[in-house]
N, C-alpha and C positions, 0 to 999 in steps of 0.2 A: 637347803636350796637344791642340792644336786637329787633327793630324796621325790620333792616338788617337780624338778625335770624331768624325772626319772616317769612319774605318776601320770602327768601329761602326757609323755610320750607313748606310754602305755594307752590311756584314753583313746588316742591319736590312733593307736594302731588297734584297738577294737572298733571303731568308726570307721574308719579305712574297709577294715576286714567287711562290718555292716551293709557297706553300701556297695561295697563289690558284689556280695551275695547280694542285695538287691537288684542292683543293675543288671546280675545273669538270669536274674528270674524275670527281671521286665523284658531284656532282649528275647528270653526262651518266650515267655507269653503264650497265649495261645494255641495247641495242634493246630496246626494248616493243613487241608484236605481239603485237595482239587477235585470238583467235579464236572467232568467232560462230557459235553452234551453235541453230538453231530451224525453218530453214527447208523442212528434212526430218528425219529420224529423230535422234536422238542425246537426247532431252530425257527421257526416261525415268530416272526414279534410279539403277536398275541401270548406263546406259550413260551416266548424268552420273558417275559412280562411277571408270570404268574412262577415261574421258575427264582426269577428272581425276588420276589415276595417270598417265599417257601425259603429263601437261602436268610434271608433277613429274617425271618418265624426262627426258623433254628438259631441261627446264634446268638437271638434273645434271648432263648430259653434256657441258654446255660453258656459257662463261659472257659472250659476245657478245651473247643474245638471251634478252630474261626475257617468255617464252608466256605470255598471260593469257586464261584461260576466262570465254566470257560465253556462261550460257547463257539463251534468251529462250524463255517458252511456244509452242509449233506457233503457235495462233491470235493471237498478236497479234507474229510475228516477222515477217513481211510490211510490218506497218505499221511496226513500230520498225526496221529495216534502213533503208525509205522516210526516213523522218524521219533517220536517222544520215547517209545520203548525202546527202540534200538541202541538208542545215548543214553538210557538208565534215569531217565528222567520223565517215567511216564505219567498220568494221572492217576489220583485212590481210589478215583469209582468214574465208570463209565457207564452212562445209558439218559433215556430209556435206546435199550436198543434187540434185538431179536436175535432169535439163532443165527440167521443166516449174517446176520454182522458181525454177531459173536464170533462165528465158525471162523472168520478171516483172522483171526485170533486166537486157534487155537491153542492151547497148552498155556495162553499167558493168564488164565483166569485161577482166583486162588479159592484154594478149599475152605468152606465158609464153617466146615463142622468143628474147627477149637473157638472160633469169635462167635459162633451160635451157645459152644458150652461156656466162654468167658462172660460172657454178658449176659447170658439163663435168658437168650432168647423165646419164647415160648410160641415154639414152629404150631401148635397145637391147632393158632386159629386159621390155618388151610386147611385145603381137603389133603389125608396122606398121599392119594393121587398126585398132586401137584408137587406133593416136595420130593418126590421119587421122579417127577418129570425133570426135577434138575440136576438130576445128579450124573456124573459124563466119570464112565472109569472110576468107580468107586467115589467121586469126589463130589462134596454137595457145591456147586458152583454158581450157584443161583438159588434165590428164593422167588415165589410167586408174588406178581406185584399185579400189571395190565393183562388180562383173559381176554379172550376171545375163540370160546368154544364153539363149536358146528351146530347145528341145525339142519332140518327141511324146510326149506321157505317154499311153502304152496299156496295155489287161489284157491280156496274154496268153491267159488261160482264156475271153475272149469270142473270140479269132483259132483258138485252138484247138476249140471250138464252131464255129463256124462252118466248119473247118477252112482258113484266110486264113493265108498265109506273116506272120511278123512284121515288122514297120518297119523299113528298114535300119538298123546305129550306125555305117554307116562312110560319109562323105556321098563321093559318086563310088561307092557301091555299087548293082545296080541290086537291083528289087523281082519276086515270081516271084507273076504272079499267072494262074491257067488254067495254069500250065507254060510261060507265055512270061517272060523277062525284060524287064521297062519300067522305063521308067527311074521313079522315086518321085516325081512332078510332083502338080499339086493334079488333074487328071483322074484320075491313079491314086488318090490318095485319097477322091476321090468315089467311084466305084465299090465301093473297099473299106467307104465310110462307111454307102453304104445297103444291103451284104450285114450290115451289122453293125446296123441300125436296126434293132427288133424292135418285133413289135402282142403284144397281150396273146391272141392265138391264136399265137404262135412265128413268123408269117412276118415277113419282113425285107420291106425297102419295093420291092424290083425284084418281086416275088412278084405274083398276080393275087390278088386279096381280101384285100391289107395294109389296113389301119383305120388311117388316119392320128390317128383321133380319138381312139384307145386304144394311142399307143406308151408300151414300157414301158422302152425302153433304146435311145439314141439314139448312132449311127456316131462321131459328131463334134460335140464343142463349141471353140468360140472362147474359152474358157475363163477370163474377165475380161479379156478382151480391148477396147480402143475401136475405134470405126469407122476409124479411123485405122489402129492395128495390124491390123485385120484386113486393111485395103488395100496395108499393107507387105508383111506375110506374102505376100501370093497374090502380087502385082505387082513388089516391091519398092520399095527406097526413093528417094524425089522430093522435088523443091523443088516447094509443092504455091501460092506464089505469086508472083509476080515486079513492079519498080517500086522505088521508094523514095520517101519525106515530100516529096522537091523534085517528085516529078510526078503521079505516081496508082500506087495497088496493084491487080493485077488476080489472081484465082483462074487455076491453071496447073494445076489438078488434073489429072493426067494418062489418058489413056482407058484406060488396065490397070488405073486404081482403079474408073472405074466399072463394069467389066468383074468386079471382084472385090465392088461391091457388090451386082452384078446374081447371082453366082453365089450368095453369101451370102443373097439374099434366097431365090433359088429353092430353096434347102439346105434353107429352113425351111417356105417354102409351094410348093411346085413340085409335081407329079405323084408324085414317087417323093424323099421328105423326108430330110432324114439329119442336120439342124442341131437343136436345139430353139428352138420358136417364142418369143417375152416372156415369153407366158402356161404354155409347159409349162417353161421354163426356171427359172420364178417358183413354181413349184409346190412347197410344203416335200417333197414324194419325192422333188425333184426339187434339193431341196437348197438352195434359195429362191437359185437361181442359181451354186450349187455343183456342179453335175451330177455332175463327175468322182470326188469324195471321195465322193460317193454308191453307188459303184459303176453308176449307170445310163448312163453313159458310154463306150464304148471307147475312144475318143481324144481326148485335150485337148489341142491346140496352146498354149502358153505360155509361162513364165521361171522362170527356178532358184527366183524366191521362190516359188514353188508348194509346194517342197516343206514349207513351212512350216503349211502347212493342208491333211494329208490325213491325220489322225489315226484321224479318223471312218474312211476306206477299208482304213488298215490293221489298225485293233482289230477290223473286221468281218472281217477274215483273209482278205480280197482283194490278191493281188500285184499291185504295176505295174512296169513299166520303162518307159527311154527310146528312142524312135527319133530318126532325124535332121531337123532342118525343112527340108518338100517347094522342090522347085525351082520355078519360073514357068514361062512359057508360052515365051518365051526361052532357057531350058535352065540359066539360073542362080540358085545358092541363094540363096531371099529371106530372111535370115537378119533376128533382133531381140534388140537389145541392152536391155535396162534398166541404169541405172547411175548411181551415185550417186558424185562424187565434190568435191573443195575448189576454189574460185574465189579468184581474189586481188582486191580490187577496185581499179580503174583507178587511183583516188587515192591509194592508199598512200604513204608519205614514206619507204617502204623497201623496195624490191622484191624486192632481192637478199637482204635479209635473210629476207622475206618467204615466199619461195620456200624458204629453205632449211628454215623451217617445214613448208613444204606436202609437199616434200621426205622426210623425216621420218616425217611421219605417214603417208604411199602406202607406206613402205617397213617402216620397223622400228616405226613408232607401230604398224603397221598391221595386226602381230603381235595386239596386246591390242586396236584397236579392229573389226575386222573380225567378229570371233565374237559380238560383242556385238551387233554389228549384223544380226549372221546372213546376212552379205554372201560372196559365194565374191570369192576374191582376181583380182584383174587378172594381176598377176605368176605363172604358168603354175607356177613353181617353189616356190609359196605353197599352193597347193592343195591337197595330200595331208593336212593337216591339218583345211580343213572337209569333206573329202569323209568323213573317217575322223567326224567327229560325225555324218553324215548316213547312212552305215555302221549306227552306231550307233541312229539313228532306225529306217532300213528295212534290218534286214540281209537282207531278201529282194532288195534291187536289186544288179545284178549291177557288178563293176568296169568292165563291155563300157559300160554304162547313165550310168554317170557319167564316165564319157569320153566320151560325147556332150554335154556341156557346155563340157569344156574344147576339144573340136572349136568348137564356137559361137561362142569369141571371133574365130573369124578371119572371122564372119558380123555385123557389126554392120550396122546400120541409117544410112549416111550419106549424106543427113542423116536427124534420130532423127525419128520416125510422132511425138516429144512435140519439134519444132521451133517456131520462134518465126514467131507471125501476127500480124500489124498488128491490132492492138483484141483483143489476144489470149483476153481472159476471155468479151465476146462471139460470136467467133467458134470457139471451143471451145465452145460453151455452143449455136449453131447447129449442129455436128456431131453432139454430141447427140441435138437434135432431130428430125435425120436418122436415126440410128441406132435410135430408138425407134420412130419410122414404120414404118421397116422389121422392128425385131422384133414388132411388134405389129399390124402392120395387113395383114390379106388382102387383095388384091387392089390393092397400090397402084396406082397409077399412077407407078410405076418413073421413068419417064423425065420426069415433066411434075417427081415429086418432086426429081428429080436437078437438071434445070435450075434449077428456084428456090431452089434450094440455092445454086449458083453465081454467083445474081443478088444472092443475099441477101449472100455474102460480100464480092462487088465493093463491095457499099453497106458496107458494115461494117468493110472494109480502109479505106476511104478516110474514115470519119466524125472 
């Protein structure tokens, strides 16, 4: 009998033991990884919709990791992100969201290169351009997901008027302008910009008795562009400050930016014009800073999201195409990326899991979120699919025109014209101020402007 008690009791407590381990492995269950979406684009119904479709796709497809969508309004994701990290309770992946979102967030972004070597990511299917465009301080911090490379968006029927060869699409090609071949640099685009600048009597601005006062269609715009991108483009891309918190920040802005602000200003007030000034740029004919969907434009330097806002120039049955972005002064393409893509942050309690999230969504998520986002794909071999919606937008742009985009990824901006500055929102916010000077004020004083700019930022890196 007591052999029998003995036996049961034992039973007793292998069952016990059984179901305890069961119960810890039901409560563990699933990896949880939150994904926070507010910081850039994604908060929209339509693309909370398809976001959430994408979170349900993943957790079907395997049962390791249960994806949890948090989505927080644009204006007050900044703050509640702040407050989640602060208390150690932040989100495993944030985005879509862009440099300059990122940037508010420095240092909390984690180095993606051990969860790239744990899981044999295979970074191969970017261009290596892109995956060196993310890496900040030796750390891979991002992988390529939403692009939006540069372009020339030109009218053909103002090059043809004018009788001007068109924009190269193949970059290494050169440009035929008088019957000589040059190469396609921002000299040759000057040139071509003030043959293309017209007064409200027909003459362009190199002509004698052009009226700067009365232009009715302007060479070249900068086309939403910041003073920053405009210094990329001409110059290329620079680390614009140097130092760290242990000693002092100092401005490092390099002399081919101010060369490129000095050119820009002269674009717009110089002798022979070919930019639009604040005031004619601001003019609703003028498109209240829209110039190019106006058609009073022949060329707008810019990024894939453009094509998002020229409805206006193609219902008025004006064609555009793309050319390639001009070289520097140095003979190399000053190319500009936009780009949105997921952050993991430093603190996560699951990286690897984490990643396999991020993972995912770059890839096959990327399928259903990318359209929504109206973003062209990173992966080269992704492509044919928004080029075919945008086909469909302007079936006058040719397939020569939209392969000057997928050329562009191999032109990014590293480091990005939206990099990270010490007291970032005030010294973004002095750029600015610079930039309005210059589109608005005759006669500045160029150089006294420039310097106090640089005096301003040494005070403001360091405050």
């Amino acid at each position: 009998m007591k052999k029998k008690l003995l036996a049961t009791l034992g039973l007793l407590i292998i069952a016990s033991m059984v179901l305890s381990a069961c119960g810890a492995g039901a409560a563990a269950g699933p990896v949880k990884i939150r994904w926070f979406v507010g910081l850039g684009t994604g908060t929209d119904p339509a693309q909370v919709t398809v976001q959430e479709e994408v979170v349900k796709d993943f957790n079907a497809s395997q049962d390791e990791i249960e994806l949890v969508l948090e989505i927080v309004p644009f204006d007050s994701a900044r703050d509640t992100l702040s407050t989640q990290i602060a208390s150690g309770a932040g989100p495993d992946i944030v985005g879509p969201v862009g440099w300059g979102g990122s940037n508010d967030f420095y240092g909390q972004w984690l180095d993606l290169t051990d969860a790239i070597a744990a899981t044999k990511f295979d970074t191969s299917i970017f261009d290596p351009a892109l995956i060196k465009f993310y890496q900040v301080e030796g750390e891979q911090v991002g992988l390529p997901f939403a692009v939006f490379p540069g372009a020339m968006y030109f009218i053909p029927a103002m090059f043809d008027e004018a009788g001007l060869a068109y924009p190269p699409q193949k970059y290494g090609e050169k440009y035929v302008l008088d019957g000589n071949e040059v190469d396609w640099n921002w000299d040759t685009v000057t040139e071509v910009a003030k043959r293309l600048t017209i007064d409200v009597n027909g003459l362009n601005s190199t002509e004698e008795g052009f009226d700067r006062s009365q232009i009715v269609q302007v060479g070249y715009s900068a086309q939403w562009q910041s003073v920053l991108s405009v210094a990329t483009f001409y110059d290329g891309a620079a680390n614009i400050y140097s130092g760290d918190a242990k000693g002092s920040y100092e401005s490092t802005i390099p002399a081919g930016w101010q060369d490129a602000w000095q050119w820009y200003y002269d674009g717009m007030w110089g002798d022979q014009p070919f930019i639009p000034t604040g005031p004619l740029n601001a003019a609703p004919e003028f498109g209240n800073g829209n110039a190019f969907n106006t058609g009073k434009g022949a060329m707008g330097l810019t990024q894939t999201w453009y094509t998002c806002c020229l409805a206006d120039l193609a219902a008025s049955g004006t064609e555009f195409q793309l050319g390639i972005q001009p070289m520097g002064a140095d003979g190399e393409v000053n190319g500009r990326i936009d780009a949105d893509t997921f952050r993991i942050w430093k603190g996560t309690k699951n990286p690897n899991e984490a990643f396999k999230v991020l993972s995912y969504l770059i890839t096959t998520g990327g399928d259903k979120l990318l359209p929504t986002y109206g973003a062209m794909p990173a992966i080269p071999s992704k492509t044919e699919a928004f080029f075919k919606v945008k086909s469909e937008q302007y079936p006058f742009v040719t397939p020569e025109s939209w392969d000057v985009f997928v050329q562009g990824l191999a032109y990014p901006d590293t480091p990005s014209s939206e990099q990270y500055q010490p007291n970032s929102i005030e010294a973004s916010a002095r750029f600015a101020t610079f930039f309005d000077l210059m589109n608005n004020t005759e006669g500045l004083d160029f150089e006294g402007e420039y310097a106090k700019l640089v005096d301003d930022l040494n005070t403001i890196y360091n405050k």
